[in-house]
N, C-alpha and C positions, 0 to 999 in steps of 0.2 A: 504494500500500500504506500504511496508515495507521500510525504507529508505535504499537504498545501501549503502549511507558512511556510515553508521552505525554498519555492518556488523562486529562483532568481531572474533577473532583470534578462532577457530575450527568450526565457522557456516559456512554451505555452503548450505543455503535454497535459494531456487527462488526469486528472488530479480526481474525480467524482467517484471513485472504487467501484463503478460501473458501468456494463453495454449500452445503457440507456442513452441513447444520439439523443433524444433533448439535453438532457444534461451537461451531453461533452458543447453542445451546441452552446447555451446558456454559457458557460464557462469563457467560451472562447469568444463570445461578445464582449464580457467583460474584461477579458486581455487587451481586446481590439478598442475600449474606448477608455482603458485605465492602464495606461502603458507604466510596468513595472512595479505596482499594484499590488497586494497581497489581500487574499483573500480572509474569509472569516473572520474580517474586523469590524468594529462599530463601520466602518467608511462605507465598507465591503456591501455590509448587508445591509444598508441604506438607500446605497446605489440600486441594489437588488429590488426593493420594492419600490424603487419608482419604473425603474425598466422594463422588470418583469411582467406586469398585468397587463401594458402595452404592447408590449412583443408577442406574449406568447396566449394573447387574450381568446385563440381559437385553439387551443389545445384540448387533445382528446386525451379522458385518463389513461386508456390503454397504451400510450405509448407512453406511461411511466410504471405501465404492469406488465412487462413485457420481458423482462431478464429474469430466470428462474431462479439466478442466485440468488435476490433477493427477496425470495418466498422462507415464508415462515412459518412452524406450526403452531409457533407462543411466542409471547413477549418476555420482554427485558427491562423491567423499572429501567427508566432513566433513556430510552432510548426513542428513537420518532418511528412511527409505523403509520401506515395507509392500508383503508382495506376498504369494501364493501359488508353494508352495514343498513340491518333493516329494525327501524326503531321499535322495542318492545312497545312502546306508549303512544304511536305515530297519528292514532285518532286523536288523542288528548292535545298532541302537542302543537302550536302553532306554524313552528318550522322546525324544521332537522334537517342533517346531512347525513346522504346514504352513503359519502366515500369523505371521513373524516381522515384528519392529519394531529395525529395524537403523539403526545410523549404522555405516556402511562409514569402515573403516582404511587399506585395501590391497588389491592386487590382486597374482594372480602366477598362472604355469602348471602346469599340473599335467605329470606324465609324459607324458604321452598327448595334453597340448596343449590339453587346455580350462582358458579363463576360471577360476580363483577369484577369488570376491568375499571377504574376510575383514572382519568387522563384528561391534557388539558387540551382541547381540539380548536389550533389556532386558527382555523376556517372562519370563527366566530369573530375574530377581529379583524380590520379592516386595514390593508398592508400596510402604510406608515404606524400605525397603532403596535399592527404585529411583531415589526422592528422592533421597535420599542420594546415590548414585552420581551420578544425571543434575546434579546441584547440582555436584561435583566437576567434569565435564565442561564446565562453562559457562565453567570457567577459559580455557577452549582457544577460547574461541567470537573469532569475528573481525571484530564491530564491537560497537560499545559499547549501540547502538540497538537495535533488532528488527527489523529488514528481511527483505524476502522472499530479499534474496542472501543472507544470514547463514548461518555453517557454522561446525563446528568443525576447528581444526586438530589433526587427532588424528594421532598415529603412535604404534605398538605401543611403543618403547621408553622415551616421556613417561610413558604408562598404568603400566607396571612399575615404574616408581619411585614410584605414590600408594602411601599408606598403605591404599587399598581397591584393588590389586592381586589380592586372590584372588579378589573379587569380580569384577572384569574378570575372569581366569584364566576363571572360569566360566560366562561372557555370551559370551567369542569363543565365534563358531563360523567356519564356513568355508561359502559356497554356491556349488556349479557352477554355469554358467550355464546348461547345457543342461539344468538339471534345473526354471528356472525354469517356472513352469506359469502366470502373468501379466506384464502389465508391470507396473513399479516404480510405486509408489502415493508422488508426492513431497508429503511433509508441509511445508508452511511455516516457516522457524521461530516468525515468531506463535504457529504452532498448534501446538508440541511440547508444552507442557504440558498441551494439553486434550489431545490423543492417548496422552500418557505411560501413562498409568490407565485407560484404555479397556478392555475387555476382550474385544482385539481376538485372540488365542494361539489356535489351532486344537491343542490337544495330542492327539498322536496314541501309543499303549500307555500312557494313565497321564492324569493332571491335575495341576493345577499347584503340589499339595502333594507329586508325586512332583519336579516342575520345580526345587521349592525346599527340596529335602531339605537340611540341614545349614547353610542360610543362612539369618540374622542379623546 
């Protein structure tokens, strides 16, 4: 796995620990307009969510489900996954997303004995906001490098004490497992930032101006 911040002044090889051509593609944009550059910085993934929504605003999930390596049978606290995903409560609930972008927190049972997954699904915020947030999160991350084992150390009661708490408040959600309708799509962390801004949300009763009501 190549390390991204290591990346020197006229390299522009695939950094993304992935086949997925959007990604090596997305990468190589940002070479091409941030000469010498390092990625996975505040700068880095700033740039990212202005860029990204624009460029890549007809994007089909499938082409970031599409390399088998990163299929999964289970998660990883601390790490980003994508899946398909059909809400236990979908009558009830005003909107949801069928293909969330989650970093999993926790786990726990429900009454009745099935898996929850609990995780923060940044779909729900709106890309400069998601910056923001995901820039916060990297406090928690657990090597200094960018490696393919890299995670964050998240637990719910860290999260409640930032200053962008309600903002989390509003990203948890909760997934049963029985309701999952794929296996887990494991992001690298190389590649969080080029997936961050994707616009991968499947929003189902509404779009993502209904997803980002009241947040700023």
């Amino acid at each position: 796995m190549a390390r991204t911040n290591e990346i020197e002044e006229g390299q522009r090889k695939n950094t993304t620990g992935t086949d997925i051509q959007v990604l090596k593609t997305n990468e190589r944009a940002f070479f091409r307009n941030n000469k010498a550059k390092r990625r996975n910085t505040e700068r880095s993934i700033k740039w990212f969510s202005r860029y990204v929504p624009r460029a890549f605003n007809r994007i089909r999930t499938s082409q970031v489900m599409r390399d088998a390596k990163t299929y999964m049978n289970d998660i990883r606290i601390g790490e980003m996954y994508t899946f398909v995903y059909d809400a236990l409560h979908k009558d009830e609930l005003p909107i949801w997303d069928a293909q969330p972008l989650v970093f999993f927190f926790n786990e726990s049972r429900s009454k009745s004995g099935h898996r929850l997954l609990h995780g923060i699904n940044l779909h729900y915020l709106p890309p400069a906001v998601r910056a923001r947030v995901f820039i916060t999160l990297l406090r928690f991350k657990t090597e200094r490098r960018w490696r393919n084992s890299t995670r964050l150390r998240l637990q719910w009661q860290y999260l409640a004490k930032l200053g962008d708490s309600k903002l989390f408040e509003h990203c948890v959600k909760t997934y049963r497992e029985d309701h999952l309708r794929s296996l887990f799509i494991r992001i690298p962390a190389p590649s969080w930032e080029l997936v961050l801004f994707l616009p991968l949300a499947r929003w189902q009763k509404g779009g993502s101006m209904d997803a980002w009501a009241g947040i700023k």
